[in-house]
N, CA, C and O atoms as a printed pandas DataFrame, in Angstrom:
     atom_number atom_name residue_name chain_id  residue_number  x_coord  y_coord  z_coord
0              1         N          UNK        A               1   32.913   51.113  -92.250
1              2        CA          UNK        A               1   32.375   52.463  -92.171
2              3         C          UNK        A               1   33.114   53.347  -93.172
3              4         O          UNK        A               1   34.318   53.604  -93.151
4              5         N          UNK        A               2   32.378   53.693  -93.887
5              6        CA          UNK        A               2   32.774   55.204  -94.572
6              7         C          UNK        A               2   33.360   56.342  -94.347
7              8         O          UNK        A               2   32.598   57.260  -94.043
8              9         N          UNK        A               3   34.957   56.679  -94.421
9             10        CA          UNK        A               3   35.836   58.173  -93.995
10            11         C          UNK        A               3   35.740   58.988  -95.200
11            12         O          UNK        A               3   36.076   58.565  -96.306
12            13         N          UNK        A               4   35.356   59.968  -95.021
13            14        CA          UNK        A               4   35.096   61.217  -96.093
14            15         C          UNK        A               4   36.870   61.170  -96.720
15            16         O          UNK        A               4   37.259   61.039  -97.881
16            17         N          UNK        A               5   37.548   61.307  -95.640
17            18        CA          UNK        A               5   39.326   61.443  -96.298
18            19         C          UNK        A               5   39.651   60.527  -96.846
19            20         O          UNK        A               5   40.313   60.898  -97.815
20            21         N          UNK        A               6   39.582   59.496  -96.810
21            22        CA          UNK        A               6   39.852   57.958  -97.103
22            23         C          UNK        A               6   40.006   58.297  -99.165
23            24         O          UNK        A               6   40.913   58.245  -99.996
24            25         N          UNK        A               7   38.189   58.704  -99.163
25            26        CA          UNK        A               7   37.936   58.818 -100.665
26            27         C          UNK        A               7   38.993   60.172 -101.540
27            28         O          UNK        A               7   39.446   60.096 -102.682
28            29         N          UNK        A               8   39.160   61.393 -100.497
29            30        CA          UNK        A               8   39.995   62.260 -100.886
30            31         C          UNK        A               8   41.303   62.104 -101.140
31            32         O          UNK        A               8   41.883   62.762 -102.004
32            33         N          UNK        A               9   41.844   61.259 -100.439
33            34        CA          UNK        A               9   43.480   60.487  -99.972
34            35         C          UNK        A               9   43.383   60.230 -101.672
35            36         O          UNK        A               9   43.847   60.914 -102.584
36            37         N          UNK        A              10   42.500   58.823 -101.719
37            38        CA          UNK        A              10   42.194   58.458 -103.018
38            39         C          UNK        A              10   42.416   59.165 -104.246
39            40         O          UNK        A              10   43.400   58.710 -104.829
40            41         N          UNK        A              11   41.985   59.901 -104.717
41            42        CA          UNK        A              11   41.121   60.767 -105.730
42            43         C          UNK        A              11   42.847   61.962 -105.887
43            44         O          UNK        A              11   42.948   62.636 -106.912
44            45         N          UNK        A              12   43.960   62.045 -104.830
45            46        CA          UNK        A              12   44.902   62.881 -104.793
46            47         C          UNK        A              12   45.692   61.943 -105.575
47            48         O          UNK        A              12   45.965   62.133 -106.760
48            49         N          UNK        A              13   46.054   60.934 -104.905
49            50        CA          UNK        A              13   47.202   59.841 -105.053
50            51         C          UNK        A              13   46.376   59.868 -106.739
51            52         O          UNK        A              13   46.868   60.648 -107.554
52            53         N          UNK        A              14   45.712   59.401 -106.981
53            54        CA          UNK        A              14   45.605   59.175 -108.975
54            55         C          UNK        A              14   45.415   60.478 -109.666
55            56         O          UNK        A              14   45.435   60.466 -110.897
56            57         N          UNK        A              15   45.245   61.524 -109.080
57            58        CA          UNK        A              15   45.650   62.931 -109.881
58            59         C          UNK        A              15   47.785   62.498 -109.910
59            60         O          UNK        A              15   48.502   62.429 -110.908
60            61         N          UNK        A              16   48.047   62.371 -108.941
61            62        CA          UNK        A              16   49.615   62.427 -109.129
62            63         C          UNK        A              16   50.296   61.391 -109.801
63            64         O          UNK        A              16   51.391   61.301 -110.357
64            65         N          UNK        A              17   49.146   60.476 -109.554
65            66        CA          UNK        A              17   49.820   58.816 -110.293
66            67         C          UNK        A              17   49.882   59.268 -111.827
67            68         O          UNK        A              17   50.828   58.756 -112.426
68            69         N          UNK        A              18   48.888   60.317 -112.765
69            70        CA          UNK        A              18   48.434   60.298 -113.841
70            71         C          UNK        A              18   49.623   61.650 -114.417
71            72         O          UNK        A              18   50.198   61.677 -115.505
72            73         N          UNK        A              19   49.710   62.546 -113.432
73            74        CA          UNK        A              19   50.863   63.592 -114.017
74            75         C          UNK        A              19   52.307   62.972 -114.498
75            76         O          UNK        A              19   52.912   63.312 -115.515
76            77         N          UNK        A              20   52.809   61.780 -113.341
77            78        CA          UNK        A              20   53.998   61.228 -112.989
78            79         C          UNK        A              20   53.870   60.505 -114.112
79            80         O          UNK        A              20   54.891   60.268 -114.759
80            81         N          UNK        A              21   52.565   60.003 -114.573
81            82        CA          UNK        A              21   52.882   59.230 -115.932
82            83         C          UNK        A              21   52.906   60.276 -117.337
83            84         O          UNK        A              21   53.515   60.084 -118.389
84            85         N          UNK        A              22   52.256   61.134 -117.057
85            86        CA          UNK        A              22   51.743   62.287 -118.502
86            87         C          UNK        A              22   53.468   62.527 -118.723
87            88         O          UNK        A              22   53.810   63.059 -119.779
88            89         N          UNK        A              23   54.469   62.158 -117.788
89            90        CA          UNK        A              23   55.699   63.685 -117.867
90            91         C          UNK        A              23   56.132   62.315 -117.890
91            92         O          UNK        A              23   56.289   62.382 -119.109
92            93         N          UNK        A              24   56.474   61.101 -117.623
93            94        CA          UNK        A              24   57.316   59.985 -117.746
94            95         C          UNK        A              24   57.335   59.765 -119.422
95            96         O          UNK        A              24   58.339   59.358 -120.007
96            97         N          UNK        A              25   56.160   60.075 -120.053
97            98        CA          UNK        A              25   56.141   59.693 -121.697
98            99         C          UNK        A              25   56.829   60.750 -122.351
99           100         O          UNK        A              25   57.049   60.511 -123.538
100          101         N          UNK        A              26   57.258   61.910 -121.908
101          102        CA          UNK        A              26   57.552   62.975 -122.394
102          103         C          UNK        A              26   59.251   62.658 -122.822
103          104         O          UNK        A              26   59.972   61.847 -122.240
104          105         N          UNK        A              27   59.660   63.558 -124.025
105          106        CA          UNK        A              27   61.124   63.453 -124.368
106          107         C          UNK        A              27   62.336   64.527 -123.011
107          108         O          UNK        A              27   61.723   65.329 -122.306
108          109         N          UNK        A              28   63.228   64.467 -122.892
109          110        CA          UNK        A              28   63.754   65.240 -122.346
110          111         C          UNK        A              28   63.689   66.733 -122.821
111          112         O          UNK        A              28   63.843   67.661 -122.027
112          113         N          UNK        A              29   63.422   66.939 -124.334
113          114        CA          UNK        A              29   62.797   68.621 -125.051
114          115         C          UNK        A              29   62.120   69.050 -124.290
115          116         O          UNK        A              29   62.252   70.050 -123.584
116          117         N          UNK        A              30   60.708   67.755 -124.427
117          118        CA          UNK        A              30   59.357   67.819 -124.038
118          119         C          UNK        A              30   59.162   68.503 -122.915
119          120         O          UNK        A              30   58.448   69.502 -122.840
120          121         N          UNK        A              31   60.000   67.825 -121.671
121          122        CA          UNK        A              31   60.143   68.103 -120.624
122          123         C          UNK        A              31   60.647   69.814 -120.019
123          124         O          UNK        A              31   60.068   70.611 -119.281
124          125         N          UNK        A              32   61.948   69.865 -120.722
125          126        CA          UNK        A              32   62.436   71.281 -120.694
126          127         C          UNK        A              32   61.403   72.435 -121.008
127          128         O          UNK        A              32   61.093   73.227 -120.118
128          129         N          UNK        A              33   60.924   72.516 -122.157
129          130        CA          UNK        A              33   59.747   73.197 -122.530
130          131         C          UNK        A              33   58.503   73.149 -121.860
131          132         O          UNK        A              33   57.680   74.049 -121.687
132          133         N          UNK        A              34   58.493   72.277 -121.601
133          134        CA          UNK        A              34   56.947   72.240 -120.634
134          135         C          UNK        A              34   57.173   73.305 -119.195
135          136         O          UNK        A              34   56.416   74.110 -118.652
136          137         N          UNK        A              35   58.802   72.799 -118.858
137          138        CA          UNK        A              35   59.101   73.154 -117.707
138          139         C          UNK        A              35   59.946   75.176 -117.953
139          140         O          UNK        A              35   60.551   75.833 -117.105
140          141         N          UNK        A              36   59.706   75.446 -118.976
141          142        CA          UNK        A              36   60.335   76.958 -119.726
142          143         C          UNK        A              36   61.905   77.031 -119.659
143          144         O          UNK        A              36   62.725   77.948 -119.712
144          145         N          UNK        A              37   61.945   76.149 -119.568
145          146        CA          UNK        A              37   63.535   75.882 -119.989
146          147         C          UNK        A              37   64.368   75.705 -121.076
147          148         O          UNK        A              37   64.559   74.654 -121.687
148          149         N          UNK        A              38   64.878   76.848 -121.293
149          150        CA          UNK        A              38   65.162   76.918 -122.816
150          151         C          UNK        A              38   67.255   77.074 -123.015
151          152         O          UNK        A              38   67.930   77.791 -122.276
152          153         N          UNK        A              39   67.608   76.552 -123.709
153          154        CA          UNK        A              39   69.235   77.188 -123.589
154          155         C          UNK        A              39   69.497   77.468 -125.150
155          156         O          UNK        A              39   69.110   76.837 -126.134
156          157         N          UNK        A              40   70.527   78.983 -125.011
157          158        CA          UNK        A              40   70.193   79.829 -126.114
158          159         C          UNK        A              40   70.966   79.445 -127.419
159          160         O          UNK        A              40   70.812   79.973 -128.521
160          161         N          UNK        A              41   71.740   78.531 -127.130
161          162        CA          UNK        A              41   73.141   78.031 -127.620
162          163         C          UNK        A              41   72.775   76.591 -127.931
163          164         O          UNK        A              41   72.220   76.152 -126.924
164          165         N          UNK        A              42   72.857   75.354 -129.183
165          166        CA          UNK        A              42   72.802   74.710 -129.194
166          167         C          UNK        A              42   71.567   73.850 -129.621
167          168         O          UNK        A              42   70.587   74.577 -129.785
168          169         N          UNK        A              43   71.303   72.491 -129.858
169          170        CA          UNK        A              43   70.582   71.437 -130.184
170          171         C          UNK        A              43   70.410   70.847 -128.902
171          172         O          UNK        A              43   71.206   71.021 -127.979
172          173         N          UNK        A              44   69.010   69.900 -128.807
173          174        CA          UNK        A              44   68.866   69.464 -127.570
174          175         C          UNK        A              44   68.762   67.902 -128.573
175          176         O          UNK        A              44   68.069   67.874 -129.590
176          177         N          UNK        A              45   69.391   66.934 -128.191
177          178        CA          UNK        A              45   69.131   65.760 -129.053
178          179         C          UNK        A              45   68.225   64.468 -127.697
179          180         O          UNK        A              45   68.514   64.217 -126.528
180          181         N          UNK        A              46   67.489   64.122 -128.297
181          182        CA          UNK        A              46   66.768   63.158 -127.438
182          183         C          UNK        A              46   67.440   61.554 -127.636
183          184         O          UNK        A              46   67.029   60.616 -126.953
184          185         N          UNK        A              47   68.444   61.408 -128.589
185          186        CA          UNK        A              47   69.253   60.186 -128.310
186          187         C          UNK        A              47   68.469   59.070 -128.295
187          188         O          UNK        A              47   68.969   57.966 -128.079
């Protein structure tokens, strides 16, 4: 039988599976900036 939530459960879990990967490819810059994190002093080196 068919649960309306079942498909929603679904459809959440691979919106988050797909962010967790979009921000896993990202550099630690990448990340800071995305996230407005900026420090005023310095180089950010990705190593």
């Amino acid at each position: 039988m068919f649960h309306p939530l079942s498909e929603n459960l679904l459809a959440t879990q691979n919106a988050a599976q797909q962010g967790y990967q979009r921000q896993r490819n990202m550099g630690i810059g990448d990340l800071l900036l995305e996230n407005r994190i900026i420090f005023m002093d310095g180089v950010i080196n990705d190593g």
